[in-house]
C-alpha positions in Angstrom: 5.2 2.4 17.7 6.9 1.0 14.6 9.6 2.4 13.4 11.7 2.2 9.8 14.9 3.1 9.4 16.5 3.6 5.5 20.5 4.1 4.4 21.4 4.9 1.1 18.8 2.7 -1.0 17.9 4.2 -4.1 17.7 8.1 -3.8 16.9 7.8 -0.1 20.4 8.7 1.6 19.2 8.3 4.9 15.4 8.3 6.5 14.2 6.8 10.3 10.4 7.5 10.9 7.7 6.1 13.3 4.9 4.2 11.4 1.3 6.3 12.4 -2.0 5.3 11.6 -2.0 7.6 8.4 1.0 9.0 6.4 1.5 10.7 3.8 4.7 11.5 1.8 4.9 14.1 -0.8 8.1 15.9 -2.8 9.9 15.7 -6.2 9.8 13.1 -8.3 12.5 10.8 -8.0 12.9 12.0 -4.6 12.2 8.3 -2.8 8.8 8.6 -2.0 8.0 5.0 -3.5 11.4 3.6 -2.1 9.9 4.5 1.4 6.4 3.2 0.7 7.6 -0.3 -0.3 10.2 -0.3 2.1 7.3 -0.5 4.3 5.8 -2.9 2.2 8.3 -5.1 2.0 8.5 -5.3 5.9 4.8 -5.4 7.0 4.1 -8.1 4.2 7.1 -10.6 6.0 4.2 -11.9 8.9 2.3 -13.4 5.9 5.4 -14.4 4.1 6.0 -16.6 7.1 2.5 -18.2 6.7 2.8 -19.2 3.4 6.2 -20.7 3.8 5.0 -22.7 7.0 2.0 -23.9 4.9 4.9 -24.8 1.7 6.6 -26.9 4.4 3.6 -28.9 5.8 3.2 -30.1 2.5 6.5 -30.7 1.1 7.1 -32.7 4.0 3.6 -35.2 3.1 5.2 -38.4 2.0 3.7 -40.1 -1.1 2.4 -44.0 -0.5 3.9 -46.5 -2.1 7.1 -44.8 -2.4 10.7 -45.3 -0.9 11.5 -42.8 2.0 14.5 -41.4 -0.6 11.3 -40.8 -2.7 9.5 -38.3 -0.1 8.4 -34.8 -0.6 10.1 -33.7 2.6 11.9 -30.5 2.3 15.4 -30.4 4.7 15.4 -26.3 4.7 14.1 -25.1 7.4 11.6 -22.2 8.5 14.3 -20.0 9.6 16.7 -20.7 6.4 13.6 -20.7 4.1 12.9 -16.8 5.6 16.0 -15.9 4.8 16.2 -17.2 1.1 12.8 -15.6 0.6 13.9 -12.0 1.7 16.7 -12.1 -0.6 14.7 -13.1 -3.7 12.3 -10.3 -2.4 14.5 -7.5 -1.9 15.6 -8.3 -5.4 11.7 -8.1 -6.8 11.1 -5.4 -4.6 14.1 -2.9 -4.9 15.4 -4.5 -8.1 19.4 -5.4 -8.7 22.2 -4.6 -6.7 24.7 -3.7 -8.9 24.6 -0.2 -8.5 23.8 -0.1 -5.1 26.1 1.0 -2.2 27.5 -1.6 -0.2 26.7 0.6 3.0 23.3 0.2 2.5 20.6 -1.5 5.0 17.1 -0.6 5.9 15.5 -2.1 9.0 12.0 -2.1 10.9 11.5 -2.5 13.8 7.8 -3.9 15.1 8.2 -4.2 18.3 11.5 -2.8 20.8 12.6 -7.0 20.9 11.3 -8.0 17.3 13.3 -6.7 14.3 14.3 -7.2 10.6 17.3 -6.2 9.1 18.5 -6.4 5.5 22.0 -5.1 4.4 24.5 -6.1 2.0 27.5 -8.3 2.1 30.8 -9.0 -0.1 30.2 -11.8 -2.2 33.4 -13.7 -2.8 31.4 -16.8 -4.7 29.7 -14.8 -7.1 30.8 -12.3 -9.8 28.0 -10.1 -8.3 30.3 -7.7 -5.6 27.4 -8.2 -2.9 24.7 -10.3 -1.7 21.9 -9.4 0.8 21.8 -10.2 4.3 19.2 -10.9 6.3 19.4 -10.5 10.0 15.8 -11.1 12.1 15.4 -10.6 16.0 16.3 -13.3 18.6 12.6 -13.1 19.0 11.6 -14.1 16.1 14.6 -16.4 15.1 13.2 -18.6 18.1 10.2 -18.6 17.0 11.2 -20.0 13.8 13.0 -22.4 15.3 10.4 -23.6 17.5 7.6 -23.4 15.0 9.6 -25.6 12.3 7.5 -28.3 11.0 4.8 -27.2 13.2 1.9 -27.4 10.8 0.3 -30.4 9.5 -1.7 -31.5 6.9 -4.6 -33.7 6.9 -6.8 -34.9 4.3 -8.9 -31.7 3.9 -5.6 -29.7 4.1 -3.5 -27.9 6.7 -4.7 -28.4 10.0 -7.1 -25.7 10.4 -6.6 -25.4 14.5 -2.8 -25.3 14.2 -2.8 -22.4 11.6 -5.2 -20.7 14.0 -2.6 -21.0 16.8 0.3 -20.1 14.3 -1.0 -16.6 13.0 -2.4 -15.6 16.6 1.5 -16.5 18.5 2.9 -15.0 15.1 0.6 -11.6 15.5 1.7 -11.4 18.9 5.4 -11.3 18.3 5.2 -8.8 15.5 2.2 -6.9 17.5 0.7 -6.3 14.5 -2.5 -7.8 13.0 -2.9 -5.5 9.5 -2.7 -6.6 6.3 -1.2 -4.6 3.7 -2.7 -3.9 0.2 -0.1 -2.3 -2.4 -2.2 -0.1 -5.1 1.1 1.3 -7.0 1.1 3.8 -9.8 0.5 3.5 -13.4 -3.0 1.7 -12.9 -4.5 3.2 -15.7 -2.7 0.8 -18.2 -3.7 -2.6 -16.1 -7.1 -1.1 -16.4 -7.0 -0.6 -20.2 -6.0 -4.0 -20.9 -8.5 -4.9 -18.7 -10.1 -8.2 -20.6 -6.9 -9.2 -22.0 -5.3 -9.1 -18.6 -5.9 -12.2 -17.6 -4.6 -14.5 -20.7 -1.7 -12.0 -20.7 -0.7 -13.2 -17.3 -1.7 -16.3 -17.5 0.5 -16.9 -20.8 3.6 -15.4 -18.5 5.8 -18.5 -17.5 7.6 -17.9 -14.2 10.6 -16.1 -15.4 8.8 -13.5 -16.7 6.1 -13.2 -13.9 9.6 -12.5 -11.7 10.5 -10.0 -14.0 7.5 -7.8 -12.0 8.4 -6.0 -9.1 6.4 -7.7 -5.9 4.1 -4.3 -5.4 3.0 -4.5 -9.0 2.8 -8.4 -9.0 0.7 -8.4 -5.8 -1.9 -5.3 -7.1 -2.5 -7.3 -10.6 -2.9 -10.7 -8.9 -5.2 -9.2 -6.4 -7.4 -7.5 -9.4 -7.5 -10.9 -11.0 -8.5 -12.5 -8.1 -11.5 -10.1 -6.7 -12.8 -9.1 -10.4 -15.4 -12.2 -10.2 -16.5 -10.7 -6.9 -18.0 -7.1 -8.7 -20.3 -8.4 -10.9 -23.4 -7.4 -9.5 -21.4 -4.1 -8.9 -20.6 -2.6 -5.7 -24.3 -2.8 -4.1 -24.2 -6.4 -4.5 -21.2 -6.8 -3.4 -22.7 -5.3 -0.1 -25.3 -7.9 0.1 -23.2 -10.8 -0.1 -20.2 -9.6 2.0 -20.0 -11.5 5.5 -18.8 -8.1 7.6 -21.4 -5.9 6.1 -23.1 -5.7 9.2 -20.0 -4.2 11.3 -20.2 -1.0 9.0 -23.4 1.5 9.7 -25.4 2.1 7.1 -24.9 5.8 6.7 -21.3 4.9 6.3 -21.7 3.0 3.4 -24.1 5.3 1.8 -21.4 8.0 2.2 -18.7 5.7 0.6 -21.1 4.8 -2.5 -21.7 8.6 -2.7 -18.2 9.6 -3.0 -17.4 7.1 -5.3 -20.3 7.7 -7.8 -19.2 11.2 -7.5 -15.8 10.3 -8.6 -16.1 7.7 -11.3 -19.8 9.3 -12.5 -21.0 6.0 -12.1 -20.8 2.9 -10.3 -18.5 -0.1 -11.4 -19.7 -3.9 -12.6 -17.7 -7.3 -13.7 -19.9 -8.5 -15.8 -19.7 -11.7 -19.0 -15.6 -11.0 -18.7 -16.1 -7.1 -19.1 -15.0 -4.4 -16.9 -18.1 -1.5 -17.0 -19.0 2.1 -15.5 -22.7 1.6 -15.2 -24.3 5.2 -16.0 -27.6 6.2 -13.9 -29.5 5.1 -17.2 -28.6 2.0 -16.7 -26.1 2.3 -20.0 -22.7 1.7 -19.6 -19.3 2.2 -20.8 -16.5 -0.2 -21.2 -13.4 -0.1 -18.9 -11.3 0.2 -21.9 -12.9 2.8 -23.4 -13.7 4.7 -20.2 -11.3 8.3 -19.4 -8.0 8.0 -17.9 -9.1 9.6 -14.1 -11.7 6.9 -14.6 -9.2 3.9 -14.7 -6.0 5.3 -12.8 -8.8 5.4 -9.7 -11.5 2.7 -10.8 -9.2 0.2 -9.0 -8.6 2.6 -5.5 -12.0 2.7 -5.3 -13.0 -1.1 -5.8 -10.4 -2.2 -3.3 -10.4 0.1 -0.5 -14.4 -0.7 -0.6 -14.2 -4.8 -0.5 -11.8 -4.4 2.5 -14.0 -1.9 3.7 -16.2 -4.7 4.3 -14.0 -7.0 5.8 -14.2 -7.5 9.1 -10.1 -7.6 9.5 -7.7 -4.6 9.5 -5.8 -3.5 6.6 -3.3 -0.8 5.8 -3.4 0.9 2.6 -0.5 1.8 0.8 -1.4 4.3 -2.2 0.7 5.9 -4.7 -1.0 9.0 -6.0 -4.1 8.8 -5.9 -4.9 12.2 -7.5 -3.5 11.0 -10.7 -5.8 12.2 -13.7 -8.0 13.4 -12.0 -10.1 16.7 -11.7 -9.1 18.6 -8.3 -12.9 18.1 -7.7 -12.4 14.3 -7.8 -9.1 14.9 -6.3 -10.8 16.3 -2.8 -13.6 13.6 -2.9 -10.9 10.7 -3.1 -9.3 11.8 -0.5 -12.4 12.1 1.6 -12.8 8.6 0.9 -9.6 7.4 1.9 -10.5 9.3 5.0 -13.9 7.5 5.5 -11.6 3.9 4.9 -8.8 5.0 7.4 -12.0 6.0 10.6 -13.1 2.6 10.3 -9.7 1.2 11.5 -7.8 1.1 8.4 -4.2 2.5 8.3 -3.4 4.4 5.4 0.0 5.6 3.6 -0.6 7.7 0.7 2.3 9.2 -1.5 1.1 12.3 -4.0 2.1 15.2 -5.7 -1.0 17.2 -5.5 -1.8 20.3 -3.5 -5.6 19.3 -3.8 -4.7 16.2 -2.2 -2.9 18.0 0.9 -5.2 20.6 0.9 -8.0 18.5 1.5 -6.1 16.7 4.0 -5.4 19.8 6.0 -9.4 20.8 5.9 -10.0 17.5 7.5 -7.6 17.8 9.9 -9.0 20.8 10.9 -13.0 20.0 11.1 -11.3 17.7 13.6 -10.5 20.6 15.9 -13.1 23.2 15.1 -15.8 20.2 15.7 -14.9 19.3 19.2 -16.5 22.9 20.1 -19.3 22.4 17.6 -19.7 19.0 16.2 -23.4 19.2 14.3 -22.6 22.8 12.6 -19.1 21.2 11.8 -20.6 18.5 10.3 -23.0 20.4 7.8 -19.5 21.3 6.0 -17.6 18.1 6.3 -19.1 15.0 7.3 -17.6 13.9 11.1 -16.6 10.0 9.4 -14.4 12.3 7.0 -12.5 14.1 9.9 -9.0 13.6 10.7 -7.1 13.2 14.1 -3.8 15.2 13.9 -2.9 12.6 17.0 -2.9 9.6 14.2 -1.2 11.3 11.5 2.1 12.5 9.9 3.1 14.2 6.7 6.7 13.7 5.5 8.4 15.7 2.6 10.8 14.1 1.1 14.3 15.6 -0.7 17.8 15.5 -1.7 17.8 11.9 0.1 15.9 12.8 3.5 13.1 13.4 4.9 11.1 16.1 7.2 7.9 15.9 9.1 6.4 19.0 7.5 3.0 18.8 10.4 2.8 22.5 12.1 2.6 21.0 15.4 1.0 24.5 16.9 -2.0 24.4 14.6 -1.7 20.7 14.0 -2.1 21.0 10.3 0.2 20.3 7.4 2.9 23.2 6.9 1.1 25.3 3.8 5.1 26.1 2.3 4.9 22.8 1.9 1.5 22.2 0.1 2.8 23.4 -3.2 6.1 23.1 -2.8 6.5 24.5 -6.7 4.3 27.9 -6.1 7.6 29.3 -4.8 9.5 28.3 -8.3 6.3 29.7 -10.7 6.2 32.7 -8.4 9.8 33.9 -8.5 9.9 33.5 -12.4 7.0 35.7 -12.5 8.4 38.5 -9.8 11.0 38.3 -12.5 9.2 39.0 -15.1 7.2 41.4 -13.9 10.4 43.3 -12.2 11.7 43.2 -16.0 8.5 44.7 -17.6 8.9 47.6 -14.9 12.2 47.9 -16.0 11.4 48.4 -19.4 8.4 50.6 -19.1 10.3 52.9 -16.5 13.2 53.5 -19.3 10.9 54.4 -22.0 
């Protein structure tokens, strides 16, 4: 089990918690709900961080013909030091600046008991800054670094293809962990709405200001970019051409396409640089020019159904999902994130909404009402929607901590916790109504 442990970063004053297959976090805003989510982020991304900087080193160290050894590519830092520097510049992007911060602070994550990261701060006596970060990685894995450096090569058709192979499976096997993560922040409807002139907006950025995005947000728009070309014969042909299609059933994907119809009231298309909502007429309506719910949860949908596809794990990490959006659409979004996390998908959603949690808590409990009666169970919620209490956790975060907030007796989310705010609206109106009592009893 994975475990992360946080000490006074941003609002969070302290927080330890085992990683399950689904989470989800809830409280006040504010209250560190997104601190947690790319704290976990920022650790379950460092496995492909690793590849990328072994690949960067197989090629800076390709020497150029013709030249003078002095004249080489080769790059003296090695994998180990080149981790390091790259955590730092991440927890920057990530977390943003230190000044501010508490010099007591660390967070750390631990994947397996013997393979850890740690990242606290430091006095920095070079440096008007009054800390740096430290970066401190498990004997584990700083041996592996050491004994992988240099260990990819690069042949004329690119890295050696075998070797990578070998890399990722040894690297896999130290961190025991094989997902992928895929960051869908919040705020989307605004990427959305300058949907066609997202990609000359980015690509007029120069570096400095491309750093200037935090890494969640960064790796969400780069991904959108990247996949858009993928959608234009919308999301049926996207089924046709996808290589794992054949690893989901059939009646699964019909149920996904259902939902998502249901939610956007149409189905989505790339199509001559255009983001559409293809209507069952067969007319459509611009991205841009589409509602709110529509483009807050147009990109949700699109990504957790191309991975849905893929024949590799992924985890999900989802900041409110519910946002603009009718409770209706509310419960069928999270029914879909449901469908995504039974097909071997981890999940973390963070949210606000009681829909969101309450629709959580029926599928949680079709879960154990269908093991007596699975068929008449599934007439009211389809079993591929059901939830096994045994996977998941439900944290509420405040006042810097957190609290598993699961009623383990009836293995359901705690309903005080559901709408946390009833209790708030409520008192105000037993105040009110005490004080019109009042008034009509002294008359």
């Amino acid at each position: 089990m994975q475990k992360l442990v946080i000490y006074k970063l941003g609002p969070v004053e302290q927080c330890e918690l085992e990683c399950s297959h689904f989470m989800t976090f809830t409280g006040f805003q504010a209250s560190g709900k997104s601190t947690i989510a790319k704290a976990i982020y920022y650790f379950r991304t460092i496995k492909e961080d690793i590849e990328e900087l072994a690949k960067v080193q197989a090629y800076k160290s390709v020497s150029i013909d013709g030249m003078e050894e002095e004249y080489y590519v080769g790059d003296k830092e090695n994998l180990g030091q080149a981790l390091e520097n790259h955590l730092r510049v991440k927890f920057l992007r990530t977390f943003g600046s230190l000044l501010g911060m508490s010099d007591k602070m660390y967070m750390e994550y631990y994947f397996t008991e013997s393979c850890f990261v740690k990242v606290s701060l430091k006095p920095n006596i070079n440096c008007s800054a009054p800390n740096s970060v430290c970066i401190t990685v498990s004997e584990e894995l700083n041996n592996f670094l050491r004994e992988r450096n240099h260990f990819l090569s690069v042949i004329p058709l690119g890295i050696d293809e075998d070797k990578m192979r070998r890399f990722k499976a040894e690297l896999c096997g130290i961190f025991d962990d094989k997902i992928s993560v895929v960051y869908i922040p919040a705020g989307r409807s605004m990427i959305t709405l300058l949907s066609q002139q997202l990609s000359y907006i980015y690509a007029t950025m120069d570096d400095m200001q491309k750093r200037t995005l935090d890494s969640c947000t960064k790796d969400y728009l780069e991904r959108i970019l990247r996949l858009k070309p993928q959608f234009s014969e919308g999301l049926k042909g996207l089924m046709e051409y996808s290589p794992g299609n054949s690893k989901i059933p059939q009646k699964l994907m019909e149920q996904a396409l259902c939902l998502i119809k249901k939610i956007l009231r149409g189905m989505y298309r790339y199509r001559n640089g255009e983001e559409q909502i293809v209507l069952d007429n067969g007319e459509y309506v611009k991205m841009n020019f589409s509602s709110s719910g529509q483009q807050e949860c147009v990109w949700i949908l699109n990504l957790l159904f191309y991975y849905l596809l893929q024949s590799k794990p992924y985890m999900f990490i989802i900041e409110e999902p519910e946002s603009h959006l009718f409770p209706e659409s509310q419960k069928y979004i999270t029914e879909f994130i449901a469908l995504v996390s039974n097909c071997g998908h981890s999940v973390l959603v963070t949210t606000h909404s009681p829909y969101v949690l309450g629709t959580l808590n029926n599928l949680l409990y079709a879960h154990d009402v269908g093991k007596q009666n699975v068929s008449e169970a599934g007439k009211i919620i389809p079993e591929s929607f059901w939830l096994d209490y045994r996977r998941f956790d439900s944290w509420f975060v405040k006042e810097g901590s957190i609290e598993n907030c699961m009623d383990m007796e009836i293995h359901m989310i705690q309903n005080e916790r559901i709408d946390e705010i009833s209790k708030v609206i409520n008192y105000d109106f037993d105040e009110l109504l005490k004080l019109q009592n009042k008034d009509e009893g002294s008359r």
